[in-house]
N, C-alpha and C positions, 0 to 999 in steps of 0.2 A: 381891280378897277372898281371903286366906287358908281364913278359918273357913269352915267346909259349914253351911248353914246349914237347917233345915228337914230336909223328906221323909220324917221321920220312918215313917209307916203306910207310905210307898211303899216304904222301906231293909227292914223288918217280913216285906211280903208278898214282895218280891224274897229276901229271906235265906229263908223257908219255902220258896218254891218250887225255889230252892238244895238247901237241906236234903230235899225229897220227890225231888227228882233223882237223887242222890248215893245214899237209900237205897232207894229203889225202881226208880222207873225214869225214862227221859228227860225233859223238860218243855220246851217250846215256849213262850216270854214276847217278846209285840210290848210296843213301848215308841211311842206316837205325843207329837204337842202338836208346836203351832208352834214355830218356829224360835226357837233361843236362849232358850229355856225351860229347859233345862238336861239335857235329856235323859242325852248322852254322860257331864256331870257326875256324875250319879248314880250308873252303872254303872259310874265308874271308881271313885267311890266304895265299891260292894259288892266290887269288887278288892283294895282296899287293906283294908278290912275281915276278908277272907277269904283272904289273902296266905300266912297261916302253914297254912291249913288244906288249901289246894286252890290249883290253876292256871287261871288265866285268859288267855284266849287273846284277840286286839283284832284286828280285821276292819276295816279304813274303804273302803270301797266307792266309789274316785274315781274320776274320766274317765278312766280308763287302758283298754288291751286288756285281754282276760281273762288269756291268757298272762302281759303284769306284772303283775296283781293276784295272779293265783296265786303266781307267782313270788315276792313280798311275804309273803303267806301263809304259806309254805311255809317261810319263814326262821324266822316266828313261831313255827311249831308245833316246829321242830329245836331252837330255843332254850327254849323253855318246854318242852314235853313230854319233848324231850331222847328223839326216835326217829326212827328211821329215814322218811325222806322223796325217794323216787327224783326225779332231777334231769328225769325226762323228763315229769315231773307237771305238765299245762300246762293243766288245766279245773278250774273250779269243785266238779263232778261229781267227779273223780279223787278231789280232796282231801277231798273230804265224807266220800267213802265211806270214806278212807284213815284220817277224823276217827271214824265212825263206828264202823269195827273195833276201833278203839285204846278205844271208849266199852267196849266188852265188857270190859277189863281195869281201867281208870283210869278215875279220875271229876276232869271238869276243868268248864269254863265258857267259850261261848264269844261273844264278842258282837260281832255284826256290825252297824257302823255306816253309817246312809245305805243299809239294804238295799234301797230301793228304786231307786236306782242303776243296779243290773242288769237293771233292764226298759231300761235305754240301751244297755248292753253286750252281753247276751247272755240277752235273755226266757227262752230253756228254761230257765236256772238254776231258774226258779220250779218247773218239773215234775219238773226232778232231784232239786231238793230234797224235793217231797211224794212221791216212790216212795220215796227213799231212809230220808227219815222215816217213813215207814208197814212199810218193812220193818225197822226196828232199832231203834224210841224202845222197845220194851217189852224190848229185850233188853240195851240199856245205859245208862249214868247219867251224860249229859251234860245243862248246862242249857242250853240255847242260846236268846241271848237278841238280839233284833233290832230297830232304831229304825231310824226314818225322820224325816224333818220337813219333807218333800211331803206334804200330809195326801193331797191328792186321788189319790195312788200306793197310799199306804198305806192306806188305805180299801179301793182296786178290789183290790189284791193279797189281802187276806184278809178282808171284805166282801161282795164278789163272787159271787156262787153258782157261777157257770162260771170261777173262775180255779181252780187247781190246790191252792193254798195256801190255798182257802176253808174252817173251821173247823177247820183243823190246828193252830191257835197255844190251846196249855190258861190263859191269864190276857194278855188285854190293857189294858194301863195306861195311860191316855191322863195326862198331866204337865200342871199347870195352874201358872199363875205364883204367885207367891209370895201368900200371904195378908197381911192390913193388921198384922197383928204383928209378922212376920215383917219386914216393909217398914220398923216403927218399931223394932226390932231392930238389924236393919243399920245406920241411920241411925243410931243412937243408939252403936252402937260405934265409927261413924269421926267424928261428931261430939256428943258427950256436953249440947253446949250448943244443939243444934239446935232450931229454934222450928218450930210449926204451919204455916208457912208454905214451909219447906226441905220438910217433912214432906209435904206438898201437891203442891209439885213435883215431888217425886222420883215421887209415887203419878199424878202428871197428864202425865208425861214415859214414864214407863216400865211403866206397870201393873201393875210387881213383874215380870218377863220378866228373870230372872237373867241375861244377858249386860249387859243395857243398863244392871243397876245395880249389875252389877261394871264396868264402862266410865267410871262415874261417878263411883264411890267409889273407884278406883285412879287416877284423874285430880285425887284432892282435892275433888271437887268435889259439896260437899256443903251449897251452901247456894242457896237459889231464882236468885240472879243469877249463881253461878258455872257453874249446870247450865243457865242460859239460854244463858250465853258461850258453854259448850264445845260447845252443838248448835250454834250462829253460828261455830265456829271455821272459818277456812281450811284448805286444804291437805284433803286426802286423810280427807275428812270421813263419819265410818260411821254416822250419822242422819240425814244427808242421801242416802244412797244405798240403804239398808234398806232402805225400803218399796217399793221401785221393785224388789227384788232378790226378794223374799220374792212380791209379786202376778204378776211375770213366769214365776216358777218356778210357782207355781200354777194362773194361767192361761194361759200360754201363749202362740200370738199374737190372742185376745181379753181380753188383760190391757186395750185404751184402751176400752171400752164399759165396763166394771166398774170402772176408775178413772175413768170419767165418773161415775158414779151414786154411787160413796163420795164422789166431791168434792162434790158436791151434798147427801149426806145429812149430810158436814162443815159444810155450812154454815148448817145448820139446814132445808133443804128436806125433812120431817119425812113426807110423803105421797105414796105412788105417783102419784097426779095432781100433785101438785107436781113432783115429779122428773121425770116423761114433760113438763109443759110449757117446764120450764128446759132440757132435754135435745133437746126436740122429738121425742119417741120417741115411735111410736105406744104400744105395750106393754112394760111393762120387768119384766114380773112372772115371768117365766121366771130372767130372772138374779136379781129379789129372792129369789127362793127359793132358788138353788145361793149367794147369797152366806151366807143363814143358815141354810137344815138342812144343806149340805154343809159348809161355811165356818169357818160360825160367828162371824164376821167382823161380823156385823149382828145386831142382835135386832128382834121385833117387840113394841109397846109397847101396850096397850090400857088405859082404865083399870080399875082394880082393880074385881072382879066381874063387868066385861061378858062377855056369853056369848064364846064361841071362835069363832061364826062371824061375830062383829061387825064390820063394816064400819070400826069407829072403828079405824084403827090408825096408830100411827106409825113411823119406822123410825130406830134409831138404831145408831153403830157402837157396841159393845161394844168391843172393844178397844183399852185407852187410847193403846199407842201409834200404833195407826190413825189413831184421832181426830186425834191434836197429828198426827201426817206430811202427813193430809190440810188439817189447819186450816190449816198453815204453808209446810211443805216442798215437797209440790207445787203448792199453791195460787202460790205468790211463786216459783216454777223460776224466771222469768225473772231474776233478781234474784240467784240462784245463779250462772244460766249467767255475767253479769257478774262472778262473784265479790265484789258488794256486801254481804258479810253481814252489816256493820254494819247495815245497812240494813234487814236483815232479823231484828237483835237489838231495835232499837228497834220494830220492828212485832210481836214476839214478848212483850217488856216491855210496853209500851202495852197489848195486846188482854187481855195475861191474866190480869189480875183478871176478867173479864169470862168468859172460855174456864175458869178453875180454879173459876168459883163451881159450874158442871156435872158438872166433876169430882168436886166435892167431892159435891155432892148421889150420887154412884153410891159414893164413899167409904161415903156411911153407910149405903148398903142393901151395900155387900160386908159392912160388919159387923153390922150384922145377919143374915144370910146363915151368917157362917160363927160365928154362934152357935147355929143349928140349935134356936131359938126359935118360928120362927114357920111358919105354914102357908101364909100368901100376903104377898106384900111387892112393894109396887108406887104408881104412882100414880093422880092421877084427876084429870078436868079435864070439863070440861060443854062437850059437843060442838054445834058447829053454834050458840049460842047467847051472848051475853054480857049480863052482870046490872048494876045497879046499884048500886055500893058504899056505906057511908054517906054518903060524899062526894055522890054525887048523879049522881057520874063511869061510865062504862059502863066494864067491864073483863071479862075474859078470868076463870072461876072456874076455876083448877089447883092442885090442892094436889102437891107434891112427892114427898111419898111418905106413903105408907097403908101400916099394917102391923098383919097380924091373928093375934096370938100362937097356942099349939096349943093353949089352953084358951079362947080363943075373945074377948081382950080386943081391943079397938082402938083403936089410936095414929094421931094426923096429925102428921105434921109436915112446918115450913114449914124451910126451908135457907137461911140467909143467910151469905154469908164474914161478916159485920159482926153482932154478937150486937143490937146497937142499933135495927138494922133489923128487927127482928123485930117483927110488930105481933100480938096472941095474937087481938087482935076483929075482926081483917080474917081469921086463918083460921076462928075461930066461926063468922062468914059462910060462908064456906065450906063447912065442916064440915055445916052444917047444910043448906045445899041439895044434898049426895053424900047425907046421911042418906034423902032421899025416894026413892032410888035403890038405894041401897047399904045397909048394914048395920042395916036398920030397927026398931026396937026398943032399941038397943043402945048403951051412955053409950059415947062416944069422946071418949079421953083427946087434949087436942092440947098441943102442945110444940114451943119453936124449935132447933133446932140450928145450932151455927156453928165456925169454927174452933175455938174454944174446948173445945169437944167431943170434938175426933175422937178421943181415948182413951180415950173412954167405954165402957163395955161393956154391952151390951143383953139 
């Protein structure tokens, strides 16, 4: 993908805190968000943007010694700044402070990438840099701006109370994947003819996570069986190896306990006692918490209105590409290791009308969501108990999602891929056994949504 697409308020507040650098004084900007979110893209972005006006210096923070990263550095700064830079400059610390001095006269940008890197290389970095910044951000006009995409690094480094670089950063950005506009945007410019259904996939394969849908759209492949293929494709396969890349680097060597418990919430085992008995765990609530207030990797799902300390809860992964690695990718390894991926294209084909009608249903609470409409948006389901439907049949009461405007209206709706299957007196039912519970007094508008929809706006 050529076109930059999006970030607009993120481009906004990075060029102000630019512009308050430049004429005032220093500025400290963390950039977090998981991996292949587009972080680096951004900022190379506010380079090219600011090209004519100012210098921008690029930092990528790899497995190397500190001596060749500096040595790296120090090319940077003789080529861009165009100053003197001694050949015997072999620390972090030298060139900082060598970046700092030159801040007193010239105003540049500099953006250090993967900074959290340097708790591998050489952890003091972290103290040289909070003394050095504490003694020269008010007396020069540099912006210095630093991304990570280890959350759990980036967190301790400037989260931390006791780390050195704890509330020394003046604007932290956390980068979230692309919104549902944003997703039919793209789509829409590399395939103008694309159907609901391309549209679906691309949002149930990638979550909007800007690497995985420039991978897809520079591959051509831009329609639901193509984007099937190329995750099925052979050889030197980067969806098959991601998630495995991204939870090792996170967790470390407790990544197999934590991939036990996502494969499990993958597949529908929806409840801490569900998962501890599939798993055989006595207690697994210690890691459901670091996977979602640390994480963020999972959410906790209650239905709409129950108090917060309600026991009803469910747990599901919030992020799409989680969901499909775990539904698929890890679940069928063995089937990799053989290199069968056709094998593993027809088990992908086959399950996903089934796996996309889910996705679809979180499709329409993101848009909802990012129309900044409503006050709560969620769903509801009648715990512990099942009704009888007109049929005479015993059935499960869930409504898919409940959403309560900010003037205080309320919608139900049921979610079907198939607009057909929508039945309005089966959610009436419904509707009205959540009303004794929920929203009492209060006319609830219901309504079905379906593929049909998803450009609707709320």
């Amino acid at each position: 993908m050529k076109k930059f697409y999006d970030r607009d308020n993120e481009m906004e507040l990075l060029l102000r805190l630019q512009r308050q650098s430049y004429s005032d004084y220093s500025r400290f900007v963390v950039i977090t968000g998981r991996r292949r979110v587009g972080k680096t893209s951004l900022v190379y972005r506010l380079m090219q943007i600011t090209e004519n006006e100012s210098v921008s210096l690029y930092f990528f923070v790899g497995r190397k010694t500190e001596t060749d990263l500096v040595k790296t550095f120090a090319d940077e700064v003789r080529q861009k700044l165009e100053i003197f830079v001694p050949e015997s400059i072999s620390s972090f610390r030298e060139l900082m402070q060598l970046l700092l001095e030159c801040g007193r006269q010239k105003k540049f940008t500099i953006f250090v990438d993967e900074f959290q890197e340097f708790a591998n290389i050489n952890p003091g970095v972290f103290s040289d840099i909070q003394e050095l910044w504490d003694r020269y951000k008010k007396q020069t006009n540099i912006c210095l701006i630093v991304s990570g995409s280890i959350f759990q690094m980036m967190e301790k480094i400037f989260k931390d109370e006791g780390q050195p670089l704890f509330g020394r950063d003046d604007c932290t950005l956390r980068l979230k994947p692309f919104s549902t506009d944003v997703v039919c945007e793209i789509l829409r410019d590399h395939n103008p003819n694309f159907t609901n259904e391309d549209l679906l996939a691309l949002w149930t394969i990638t979550g909007g996570v800007a690497r995985y849908i420039e991978l897809l759209m520079n591959n051509d492949c831009t329609t639901k069986d193509q984007m099937i293929h190329f995750v099925c494709s052979n050889g030197d396969n980067y969806f098959v190896d991601e998630g495995k890349k991204i939870l090792i680097q996170e967790f470390g060597k407790q990544y197999g306990t934590y991939f036990s418990i996502l494969g499990q919430i993958a597949k529908g085992e929806v409840s801490q006692n569900e998962i501890e008995g599939a798993l055989g765990m006595d207690s697994i609530g210690g890691q459901l918490k670091v996977l979602g207030e640390k994480y963020n990797i999972i959410t906790k799902k209650r239905p709409i209105c129950a108090k917060p300390n309600s026991q009803t809860v469910r747990y599901e992964i919030q992020d799409n590409f989680f969901r499909f690695w775990f539904r698929y990718i890890s679940r069928y390894s063995a089937l990799i290791e053989l290199q069968n991926m056709p094998a593993l294209e027809r088990i992908i084909s086959d399950d996903y009308p089934t796996f996309s009608g889910i996705a679809l249903e979180r499709w329409f609470r993101c848009r909802m969501m990012e129309s900044f409409k409503y006050q709560q948006i969620g769903g509801w389901w009648l715990v512990g108990n099942r009704i009888k439907n007109q049929a005479g049949n015993n059935d499960d009461f869930e409504i898919d999602i409940v959403a309560e405007s900010l003037d205080g209206e309320v919608s139900a709706y049921e979610i079907k891929r198939n607009a057909q299957r929508y039945n309005e007196a089966r959610l009436r039912e419904k509707v009205a056994v959540m009303q004794r519970q929920a929203f009492k007094g209060k006319d609830i508008r219901v309504m079905g949504l379906s593929m049909e929809d998803m450009e609707i706006r709320f």
